[in-house]
Every structure is written in C-alpha cells, then in structure tokens.
C-alpha positions in Angstrom: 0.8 120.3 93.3 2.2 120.3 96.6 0.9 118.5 99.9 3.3 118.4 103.0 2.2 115.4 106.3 -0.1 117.5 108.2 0.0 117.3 112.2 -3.0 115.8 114.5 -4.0 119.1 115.9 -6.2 118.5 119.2 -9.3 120.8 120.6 -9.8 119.9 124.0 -13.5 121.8 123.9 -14.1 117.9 121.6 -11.8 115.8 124.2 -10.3 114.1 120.8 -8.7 114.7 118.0 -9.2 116.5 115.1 -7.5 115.4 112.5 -6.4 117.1 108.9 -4.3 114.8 107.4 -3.0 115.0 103.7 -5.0 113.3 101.0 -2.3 112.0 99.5 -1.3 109.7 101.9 -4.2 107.7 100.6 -3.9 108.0 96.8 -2.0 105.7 94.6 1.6 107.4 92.7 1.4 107.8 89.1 2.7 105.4 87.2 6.4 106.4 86.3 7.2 107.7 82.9 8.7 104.7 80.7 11.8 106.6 79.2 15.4 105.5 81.5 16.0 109.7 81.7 12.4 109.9 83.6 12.7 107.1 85.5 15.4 108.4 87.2 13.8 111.8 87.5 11.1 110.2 88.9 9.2 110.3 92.4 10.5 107.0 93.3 13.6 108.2 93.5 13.3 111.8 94.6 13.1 111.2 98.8 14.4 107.8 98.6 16.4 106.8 101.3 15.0 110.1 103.3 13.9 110.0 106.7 13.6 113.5 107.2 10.7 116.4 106.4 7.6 115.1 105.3 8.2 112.0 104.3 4.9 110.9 103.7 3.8 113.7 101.4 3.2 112.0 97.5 4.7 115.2 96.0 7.5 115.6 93.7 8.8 117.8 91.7 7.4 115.7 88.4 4.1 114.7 89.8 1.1 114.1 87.8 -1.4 113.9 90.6 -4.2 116.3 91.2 -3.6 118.5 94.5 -5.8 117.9 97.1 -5.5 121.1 98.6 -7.7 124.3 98.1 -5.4 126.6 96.4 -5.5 130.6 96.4 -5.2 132.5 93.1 -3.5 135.7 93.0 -5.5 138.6 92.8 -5.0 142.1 92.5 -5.2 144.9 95.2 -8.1 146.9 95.9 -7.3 150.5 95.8 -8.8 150.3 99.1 -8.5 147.4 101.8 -10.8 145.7 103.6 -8.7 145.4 106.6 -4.5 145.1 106.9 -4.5 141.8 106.1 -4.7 142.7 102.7 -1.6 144.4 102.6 0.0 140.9 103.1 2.1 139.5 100.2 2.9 141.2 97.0 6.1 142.6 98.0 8.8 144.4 96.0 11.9 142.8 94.4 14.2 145.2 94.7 17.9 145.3 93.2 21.4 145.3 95.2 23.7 147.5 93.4 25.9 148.7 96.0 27.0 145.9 97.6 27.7 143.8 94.6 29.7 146.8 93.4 31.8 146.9 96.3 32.5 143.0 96.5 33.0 142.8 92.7 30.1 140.9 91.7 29.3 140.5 88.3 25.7 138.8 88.7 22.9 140.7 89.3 21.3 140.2 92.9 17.6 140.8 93.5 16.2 141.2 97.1 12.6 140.0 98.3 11.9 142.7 100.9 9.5 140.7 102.9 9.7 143.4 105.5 7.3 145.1 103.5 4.3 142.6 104.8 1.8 144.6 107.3 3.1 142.7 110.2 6.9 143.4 109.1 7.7 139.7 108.2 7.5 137.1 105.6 5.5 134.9 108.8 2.6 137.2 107.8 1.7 135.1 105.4 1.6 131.9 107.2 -0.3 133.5 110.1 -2.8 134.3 107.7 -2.9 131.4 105.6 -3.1 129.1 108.7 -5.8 131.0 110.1 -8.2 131.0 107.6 -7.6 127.6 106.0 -8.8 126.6 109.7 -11.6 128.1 110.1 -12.7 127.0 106.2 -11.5 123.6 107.5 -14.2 124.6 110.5 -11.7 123.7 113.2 -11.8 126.6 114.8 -14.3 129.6 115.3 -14.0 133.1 116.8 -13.8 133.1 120.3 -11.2 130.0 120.4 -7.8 130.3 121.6 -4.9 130.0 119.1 -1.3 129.1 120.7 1.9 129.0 119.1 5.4 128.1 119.6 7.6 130.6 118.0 10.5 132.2 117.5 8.2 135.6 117.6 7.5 136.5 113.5 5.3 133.4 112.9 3.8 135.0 116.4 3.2 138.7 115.3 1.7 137.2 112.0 -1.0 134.9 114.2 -1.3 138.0 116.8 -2.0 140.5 113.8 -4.8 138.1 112.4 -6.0 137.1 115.8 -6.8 140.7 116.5 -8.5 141.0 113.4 -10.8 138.0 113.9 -11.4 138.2 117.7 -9.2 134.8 118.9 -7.7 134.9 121.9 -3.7 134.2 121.2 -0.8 132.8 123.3 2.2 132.9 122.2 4.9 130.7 124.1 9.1 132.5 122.9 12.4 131.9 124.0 14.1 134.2 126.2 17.2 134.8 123.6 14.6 136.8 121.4 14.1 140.5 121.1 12.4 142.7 123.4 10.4 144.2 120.6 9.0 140.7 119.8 7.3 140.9 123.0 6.0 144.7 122.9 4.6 143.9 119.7 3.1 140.8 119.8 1.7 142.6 123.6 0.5 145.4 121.9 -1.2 143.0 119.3 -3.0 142.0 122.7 -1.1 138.6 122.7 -0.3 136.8 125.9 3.4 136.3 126.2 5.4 132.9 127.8 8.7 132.8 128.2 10.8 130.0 128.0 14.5 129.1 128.3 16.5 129.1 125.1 19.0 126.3 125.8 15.9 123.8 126.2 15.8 120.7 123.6 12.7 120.7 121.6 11.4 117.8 122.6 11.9 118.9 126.0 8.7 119.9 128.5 10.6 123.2 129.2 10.9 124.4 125.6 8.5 126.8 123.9 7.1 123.9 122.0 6.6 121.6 124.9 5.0 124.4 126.8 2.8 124.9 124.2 1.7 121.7 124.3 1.0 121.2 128.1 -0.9 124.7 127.6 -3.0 123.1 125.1 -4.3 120.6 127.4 -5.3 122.7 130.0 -7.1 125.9 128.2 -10.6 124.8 126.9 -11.3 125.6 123.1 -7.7 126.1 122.4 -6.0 124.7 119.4 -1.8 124.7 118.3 -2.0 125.5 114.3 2.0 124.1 114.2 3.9 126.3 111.9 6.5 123.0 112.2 3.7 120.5 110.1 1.1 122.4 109.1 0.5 122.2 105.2 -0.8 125.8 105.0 2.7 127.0 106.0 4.3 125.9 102.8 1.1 126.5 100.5 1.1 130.4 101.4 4.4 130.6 99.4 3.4 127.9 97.0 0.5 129.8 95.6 1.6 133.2 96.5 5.5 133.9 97.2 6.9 131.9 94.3 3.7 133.3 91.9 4.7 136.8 92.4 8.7 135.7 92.0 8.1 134.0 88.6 6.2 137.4 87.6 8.2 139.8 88.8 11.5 138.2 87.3 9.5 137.3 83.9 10.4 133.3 85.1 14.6 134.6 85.0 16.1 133.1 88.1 19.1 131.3 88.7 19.4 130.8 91.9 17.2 131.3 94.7 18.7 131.3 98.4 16.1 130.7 101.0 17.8 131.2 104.9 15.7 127.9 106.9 13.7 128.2 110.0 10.7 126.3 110.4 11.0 126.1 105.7 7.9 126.6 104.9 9.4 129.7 103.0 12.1 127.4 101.7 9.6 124.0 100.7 6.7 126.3 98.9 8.8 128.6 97.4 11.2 126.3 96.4 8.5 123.5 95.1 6.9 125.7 92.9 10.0 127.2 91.2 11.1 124.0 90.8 8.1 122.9 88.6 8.1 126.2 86.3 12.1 126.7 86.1 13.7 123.0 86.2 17.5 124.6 85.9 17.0 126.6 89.2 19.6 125.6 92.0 17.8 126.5 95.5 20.4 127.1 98.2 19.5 127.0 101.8 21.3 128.9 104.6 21.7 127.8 108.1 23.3 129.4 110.7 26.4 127.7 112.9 24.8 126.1 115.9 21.8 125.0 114.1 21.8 121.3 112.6 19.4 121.9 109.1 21.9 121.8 106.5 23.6 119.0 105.0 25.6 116.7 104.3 25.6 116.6 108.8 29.3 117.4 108.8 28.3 121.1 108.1 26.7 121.3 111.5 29.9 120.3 113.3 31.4 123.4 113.6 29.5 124.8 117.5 26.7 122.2 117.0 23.9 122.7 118.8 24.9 125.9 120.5 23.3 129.0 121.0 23.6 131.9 118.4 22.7 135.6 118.4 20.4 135.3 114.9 17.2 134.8 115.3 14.2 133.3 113.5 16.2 130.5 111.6 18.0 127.0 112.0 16.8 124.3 115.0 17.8 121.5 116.8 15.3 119.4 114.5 14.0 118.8 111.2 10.5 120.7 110.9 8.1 118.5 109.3 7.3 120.9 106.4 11.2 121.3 105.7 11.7 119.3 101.9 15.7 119.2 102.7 15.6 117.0 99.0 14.8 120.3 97.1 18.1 122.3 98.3 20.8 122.2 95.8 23.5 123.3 98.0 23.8 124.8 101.7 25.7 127.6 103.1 26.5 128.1 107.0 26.7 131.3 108.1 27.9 132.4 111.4 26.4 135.7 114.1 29.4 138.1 112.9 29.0 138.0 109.2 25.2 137.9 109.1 24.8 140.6 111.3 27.1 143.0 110.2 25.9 141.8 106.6 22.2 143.1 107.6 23.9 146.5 108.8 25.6 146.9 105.4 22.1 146.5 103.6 20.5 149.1 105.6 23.7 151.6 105.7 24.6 150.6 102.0 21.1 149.5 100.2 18.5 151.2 102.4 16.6 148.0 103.5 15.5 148.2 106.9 15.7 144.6 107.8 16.6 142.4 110.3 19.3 139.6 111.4 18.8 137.4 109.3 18.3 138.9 106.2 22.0 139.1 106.8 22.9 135.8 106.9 20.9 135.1 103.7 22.5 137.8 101.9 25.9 137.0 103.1 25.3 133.1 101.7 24.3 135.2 98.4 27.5 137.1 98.4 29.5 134.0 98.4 27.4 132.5 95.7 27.7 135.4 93.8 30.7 136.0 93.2 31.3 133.1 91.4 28.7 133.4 89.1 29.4 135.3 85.7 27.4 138.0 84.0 24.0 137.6 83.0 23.3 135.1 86.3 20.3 136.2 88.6 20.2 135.3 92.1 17.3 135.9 94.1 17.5 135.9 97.8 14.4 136.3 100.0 14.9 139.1 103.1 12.4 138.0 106.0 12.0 140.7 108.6 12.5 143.7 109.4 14.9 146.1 111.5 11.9 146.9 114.0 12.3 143.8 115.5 16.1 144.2 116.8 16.5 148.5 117.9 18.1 147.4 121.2 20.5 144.8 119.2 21.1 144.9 115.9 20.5 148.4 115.4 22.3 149.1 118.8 26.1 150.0 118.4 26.2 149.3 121.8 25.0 145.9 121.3 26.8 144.6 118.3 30.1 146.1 120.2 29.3 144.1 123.5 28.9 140.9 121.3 32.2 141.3 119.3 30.6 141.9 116.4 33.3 145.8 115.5 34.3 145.8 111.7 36.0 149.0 112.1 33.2 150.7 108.9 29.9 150.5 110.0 30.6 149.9 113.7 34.2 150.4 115.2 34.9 150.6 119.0 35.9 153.8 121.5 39.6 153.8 120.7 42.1 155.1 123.7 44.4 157.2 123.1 47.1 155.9 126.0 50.5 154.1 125.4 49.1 150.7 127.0 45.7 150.9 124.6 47.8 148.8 121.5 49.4 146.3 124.3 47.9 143.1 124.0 45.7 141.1 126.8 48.8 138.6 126.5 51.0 141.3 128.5 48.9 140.8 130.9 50.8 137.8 132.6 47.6 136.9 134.2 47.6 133.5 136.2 46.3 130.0 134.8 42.6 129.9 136.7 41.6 126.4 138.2 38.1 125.6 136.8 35.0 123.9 137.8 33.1 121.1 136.3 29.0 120.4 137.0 28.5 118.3 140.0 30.6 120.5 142.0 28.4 121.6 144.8 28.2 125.6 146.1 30.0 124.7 149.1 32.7 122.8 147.5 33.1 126.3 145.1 33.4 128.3 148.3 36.0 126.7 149.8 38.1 126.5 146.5 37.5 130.7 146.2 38.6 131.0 149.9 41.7 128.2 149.7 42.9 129.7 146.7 42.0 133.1 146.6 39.9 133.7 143.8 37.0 135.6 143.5 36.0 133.8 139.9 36.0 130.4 138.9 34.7 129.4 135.3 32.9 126.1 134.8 33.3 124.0 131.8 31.3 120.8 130.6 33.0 117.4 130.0 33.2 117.9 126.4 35.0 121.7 127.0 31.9 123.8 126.7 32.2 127.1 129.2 29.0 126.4 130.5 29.4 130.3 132.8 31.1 131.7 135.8 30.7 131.7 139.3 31.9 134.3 141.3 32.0 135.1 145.2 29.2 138.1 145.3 26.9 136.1 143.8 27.6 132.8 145.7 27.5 135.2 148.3 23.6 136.7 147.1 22.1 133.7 146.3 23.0 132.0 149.9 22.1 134.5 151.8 18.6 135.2 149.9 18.3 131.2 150.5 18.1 130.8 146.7 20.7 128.2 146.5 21.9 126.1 149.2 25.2 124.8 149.8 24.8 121.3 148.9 23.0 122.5 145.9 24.7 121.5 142.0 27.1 125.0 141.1 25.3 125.3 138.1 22.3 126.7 139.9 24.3 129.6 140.9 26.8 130.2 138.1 26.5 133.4 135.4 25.6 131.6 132.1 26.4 135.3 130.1 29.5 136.4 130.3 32.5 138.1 128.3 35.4 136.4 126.2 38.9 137.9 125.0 41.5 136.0 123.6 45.3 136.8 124.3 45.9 138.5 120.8 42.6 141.2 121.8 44.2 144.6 122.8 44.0 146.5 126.4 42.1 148.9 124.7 39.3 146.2 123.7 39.3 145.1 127.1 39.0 148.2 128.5 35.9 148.6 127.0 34.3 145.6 128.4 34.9 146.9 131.4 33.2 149.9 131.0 30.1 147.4 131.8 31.5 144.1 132.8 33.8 143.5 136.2 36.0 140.4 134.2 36.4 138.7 131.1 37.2 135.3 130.1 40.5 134.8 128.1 39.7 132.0 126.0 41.8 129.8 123.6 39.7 128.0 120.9 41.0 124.6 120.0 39.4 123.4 116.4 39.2 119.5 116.8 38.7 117.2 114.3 36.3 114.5 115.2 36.0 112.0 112.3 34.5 111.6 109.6 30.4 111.5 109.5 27.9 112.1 107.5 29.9 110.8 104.3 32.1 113.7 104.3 36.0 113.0 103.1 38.9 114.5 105.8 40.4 117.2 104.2 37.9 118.2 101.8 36.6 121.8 101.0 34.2 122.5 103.1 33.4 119.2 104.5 36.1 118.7 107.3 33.9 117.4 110.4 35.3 119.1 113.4 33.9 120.7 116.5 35.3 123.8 118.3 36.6 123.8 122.0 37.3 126.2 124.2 39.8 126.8 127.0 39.9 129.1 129.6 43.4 130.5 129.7 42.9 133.7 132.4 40.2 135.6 134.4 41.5 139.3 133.5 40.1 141.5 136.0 39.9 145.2 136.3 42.8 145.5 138.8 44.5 142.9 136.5 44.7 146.3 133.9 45.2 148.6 136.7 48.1 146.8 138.3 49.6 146.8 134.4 49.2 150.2 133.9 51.0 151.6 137.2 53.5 148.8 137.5 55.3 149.3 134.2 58.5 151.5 134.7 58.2 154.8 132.8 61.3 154.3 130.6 58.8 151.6 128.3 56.4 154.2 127.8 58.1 157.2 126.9 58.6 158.8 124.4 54.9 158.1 123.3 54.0 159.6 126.6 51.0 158.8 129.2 47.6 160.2 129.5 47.9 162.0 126.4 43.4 161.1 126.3 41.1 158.9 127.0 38.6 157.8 124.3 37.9 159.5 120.8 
C-alpha cells in the first residue's frame, strides 16, 4: 500500500507544530524474497541511489507491508447527492477516434475526462481528500483558515470544499495564470494573492514562500501542501486508478500522466503498477520545466516561462515517485495547445491546456504501438478555465501559436503581404545588458537615435525592452529614478519575429503592438550531463539562445511599402484589399 513523506504542517493557534508524519518511516522493510529474479525486483533496489520525491516513504511496488493509511473504498452514487462534493470522481473514459484516424494510429486511445469533476478538475479530488483526512486527522476544524499555493485547480478544488464546510480559504497564484482562475476561485468566496511568475520556489516572493509567511501571521491557519501531503497521492490511489482498472476490465498498456505537483502521476501510477505489472507509465513535462529525466531533457529553455499551465516546476514535489515513470515526453506551448484545440474541435472534449500536451505525448506514443495496444491518457481540466486564451483566437494568434486549420491568421491581400521581414533591411540594434542604469539607457536612445533598445542577460536571455515613452512615464511619475537598475523600467512582454516570418504576419502584430523583436535562435550544445551520449536520439543536451537581430517598427513597414519603385510590384498590382 502506498505511503508518501508527509510535510510538518504548523497551526499557529498551538504556537508548534503539528506533525503527521508517515508511519512507515518507523517500521522495519520486509525481508526480501530469496529467489535472484526478486531480489532484484525488490524494494532495496527500487529508489536506490534516488534523492528525489519521497525518499523516505517504505513503499514499493512489491511491498508486503501493511498500509498505515486509512483508505477509502469506492462506493456507488446516490441517485441523489448530499452536497456537490459527491459528484467528485467517477469520471467517464471516453474513446478518441477522430484523432487517431487522422494521424494514422492503429492503437486504441482512451481519454480520462477529469473535466467532468464538479469543480472542473482532476485537483477536485485532492481538495477533497486533503480536507477531510484533516479534519479526521483533527488538525483542523470549521472556522480555521486553509491557504494554498497553487497553480489555481488544486485552489478551486480547496475553495469548492471550503465553501462547503465553512473555512475561510486563501489562495496565493502566480500572475501567468488565467483570469478565470481568479473569478472562480472569487466567486467560491476565496481570497486571491498574487504573485510574480518568474519567482524561484524557494524564493520569499513566490506563491509558496508567500504562503508560508502568511501562515505565520493569520491565527488558526494551516498550509495542507499539495507538494507533500500523502492525501494528494492516496485520492488517486484508492479512487482514480480503481475506477481505471474497472472501467478498462484491468486492459491498459500504457498510461501517460502530464506532472505537476504528481500526485495524479504517483497514486495513479502506484496502484496500476501493483494490479498490471507490464504497464509502462509515461510522464509529460512541458519545455521550461525540469521534472523529466534523464536531466538532459530539461535543457532545451530550461527553467523558462511557458504559456501551459498547471504542470512541470522548478523542483521535485515531494509526492512525485519519478522511479515509477517508464519513459518521459517533453512537450512544448505550440503543440499542446493547439493539441487541446483539436480535441475540442475534433473529439468534443471541452478541456484545457494541458490536456493538450498530455494528449500530444499520447500521439507520439501511439503511433508506434500496433493494434490491439491501449493507451490511456488522463485529461485534467477543463476549457472554462482558459476563454480569454486558449479558447481566444485572438490569443493563441498573438502568441504564435496559427496552424493554418483550427486557427489561421487575417491574410492581406497586397503585393508586399508574402515579402519577408528579411526585406526589411532593418538596422543591427545595439542592446542593453542588466546593471545599465535608466540614465545611462537615455543617453544611448538620444546619442544614437533609438527609441527601443532590448536587454539581454549574460547567458543570451531577452530579459524585455525598453523604450523612450516609458523611460519617459516612469521618470516623470518618479517611479524609477535615473540611477535606478534598467530592469526596473524595461517591458518584460513583448513580441518576436524571425527574418523568414512574412510582412503580412507582422502586420498583424501591429494591429496591437508598436514593434517587434526580430530574433535569431541559436541551439547550443552545452555538454554532456545527466549521462546522456552527444548525438543520441533524443538525449542531445543543449540550451537555446536567442539574438536580437532588428527592432522592426511600424514605419520600418511603412517606409517599405512606399519606397519600393512600382515596376516590382506590378503586374500583381497594389491595394487590391486589405484583410480576408
């Protein structure tokens, strides 16, 4: 039975801590099996060498030992429920037909619609689970405050039960995630606190840290830590895997599990382990994040921002069993997103982000699989939580993410709509590195007659822009001063275009944006690590840098429109329209 290191979890109403720590820290292993096949099979061997996940947890997949949790058995529905939090769990398994069709598949693919939870998430179960082991626990009572770091699902889960049971919740989100996070976890009467995305984990600023400091200022208040907290991976232990090995009559193959804090991943996976020994669990994690491994997956943009939302980190959750995944896929913003917009316009499954970037690591495992395989992927939220992005043509447009099917851009119909940004001739910019100081920027702008200047790290990264009006807004308003670092007053969002992008494309960024960035990336190889051989599928380390080759401008397109002589564009002729 499964056990994963619990967290110290303090209540400052006692002034101490309160302590649930797994029992099998303190019990003795089973003695190993004596033939040479088990020995190597056994739990000696199965984390050995690990230092990552819960290390300390007795489990394995061949363990003998009693559980020392309280487990839930499976029951059925009452016709009518007590309150919503009976509609949790229990959620179909629903076929992919179209998509396998189109991409040739022979396998059969079977969706978990976790969407179909009351709170719209597979986090509704954790929120549940954590809630009420606690209070059985009897470390917290109604009228205490619950706060959580999250990522917003593990939040609406905690909020929905909250309301239910009268606790007072805070939840403390990065600013990269969804607006509708926030109106529903508000309308769940949760107390919202924003924090900056690009903050480490383990630093005071980030939604765990402030969490944390929150903690020890709010009387009665307790963190139930999604990241440690044994209930996380026991909801899918007794329940998620359960209704899996029914509803497939114990016929899986594969399962593919997309990480975020794993709880989803370790229970699941644990349990299906036990029952179906031949299963190979494959974990997704998106580029940026550093969860998969061997570590020279997580070269490629590590530990930079992406667009999904609700998987990966920039650390090993405790309750993430890493030892239990067979194989890892990295997927990147593009093809998850636009994956999740083919399984609503294709397979009509309203679901979110990164349901996409799980199915699209399906895909790929699919379609080397022969007939009579069964891969089962699990689809954690739903499209509610993304209208103004995902859903939004507007948005997946503005962040590059056009496949020309599902989402295509305005075209224009004008002879200089097919030239490329390349035709441009636009002039090498000079950049800016941190340390430069506001005033030092404003006399570059005025000595060299700029109005932009990009700033890049050290290591290549375009940190954002700076630009005269807002140098010019910010000292004025006395936010900044003039000895101040740039970076205080430098654009961190802004728009990229590489040289082979048409005018047309960059036309359309203009429609919203005064200037783009035109970017070269330069893939560099940076050694081996992590035990991966050079040259190897799949396993070539390398890191992606970025240089800023032009600042094109809307005048930069003007000036190329009415400066070329007429004789280039005729015959195709001028103004013939604008946009379709």
């Amino acid at each position: 039975m499964p056990s994963t290191q619990s967290s110290k979890r303090k209540s400052s109403s006692s002034g101490g801590d309160s302590a649930t720590s797994c029992p099998h820290l303190e019990k003795k292993r089973m003695s190993s099996p004596s033939s040479s096949v088990a020995d190597a099979a056994d739990g000696a061997t199965y984390r050995q060498g690990r230092s990552d996940g819960p290390v300390k947890c007795t489990w394995t997949p061949w363990t003998t030992e009693a559980s020392p949790h309280i487990h839930e058995a499976r029951r059925p529905k009452p016709k009518i429920l007590n309150n919503i939090l009976d509609h949790i769990g229990d959620t179909p398994l629903v076929r992919i037909n179209n998509i396998t069709a189109s991409e040739g598949i022979k396998c059969e693919i079977l969706a978990k619609c976790e969407f179909f939870n009351s709170g719209g998430s597979v986090k509704d179960r954790i929120g549940k689970r954590m809630i009420e082991d606690a209070e059985r626990s009897g470390l917290i009572k109604p009228g205490d405050t619950l706060i959580e770091p999250t990522s917003g699902n593990t939040g609406i889960g905690l909020a929905l039960a909250a309301a239910i049971k009268g606790y007072r919740m805070i939840i403390t989100l990065p600013e990269k995630m969804s607006r509708e996070k926030v109106d529903i976890l508000k309308a769940l009467g949760a107390e919202i606190v924003r924090t900056p995305t690009e903050a480490a984990f383990d630093s005071p600023d980030s939604h765990i840290g402030v969490a944390k400091r929150l903690q020890t200022e709010i009387p009665n208040s307790h963190i139930l830590d999604q990241y440690a907290n044994p209930s996380n991976p026991l909801a899918h232990y007794d329940h998620t895997a359960e209704e899996l090995l029914e509803q497939t009559d114990g016929h899986i193959d594969f399962l593919v599990v997309s990480a975020g804090t794993g709880g989803t991943l370790t229970g699941t996976g644990r349990k299906l382990k036990e029952r179906l020994p031949n299963l190979t669990i494959v974990g997704v994690d998106p580029v940026g994040s550093i969860l998969a491994e061997p570590d020279a997956l997580n070269e490629r943009d590590r530990l930079t921002s992406y667009k999904v939302e609700g998987i990966g980190y920039d650390f090993v959750p405790t309750v993430l069993d890493r030892a239990l995944v067979d194989e890892w896929v990295k997927t990147d913003d593009k093809e998850s997103l636009l994956m999740a917009r083919r399984l609503i316009r294709d397979e009509g499954l309203l679901c979110g982000g990164s349901c996409g970037s799980a199915m699209a690591a399906a895909v790929r495992i699919a379609k080397t699989l022969p007939v009579g395989k069964r891969v089962v992927v699990l689809l954690p939220d739903s499209s509610r939580n993304y209208m103004t992005k995902l859903i939004s043509d507007k948005w997946m447009l503005e962040a590059g993410f056009a496949d020309g099917r599902l989402i295509d851009r305005p075209q224009y119909k004008t002879w200089w709509a097919k030239k490329r940004v390349q035709d441009l001739h636009l002039q090498t910019p000079i950049t800016i590195a941190p340390g430069v100081s506001c005033k030092e920027a404003i006399g570059l702008l005025s000595a060299q007659g700029f109005d932009t200047l990009p700033v890049i790290s050290v290591d290549g990264k375009i940190l954002g822009v700076v630009t005269e009006g807002n140098l010019t807004a910010k000292l004025v308003s006395n936010r900044v001063q003039p000895d101040d670092d740039i970076t205080s007053a430098l654009y961190p969002q802004f728009r990229k275009v590489n040289m082979g992008d048409t005018l047309g494309d960059l036309a359309n960024i203009f429609d919203r944006d005064h200037y783009a960035l035109v970017v070269a990336e330069q893939l560099q190889y940076t050694g081996a690590k992590g035990g991966a051989v050079p040259g190897a599928k799949g396993l070539l380390p390398s890191a992606t840098r970025s240089v800023v080759t032009g600042v094109a401008t809307r005048i930069d397109l003007l000036n190329y429109i009415s400066s070329t002589p007429v004789e280039e564009v005729l015959p195709q002729g001028r103004g013939e329209g604008l946009k379709d």
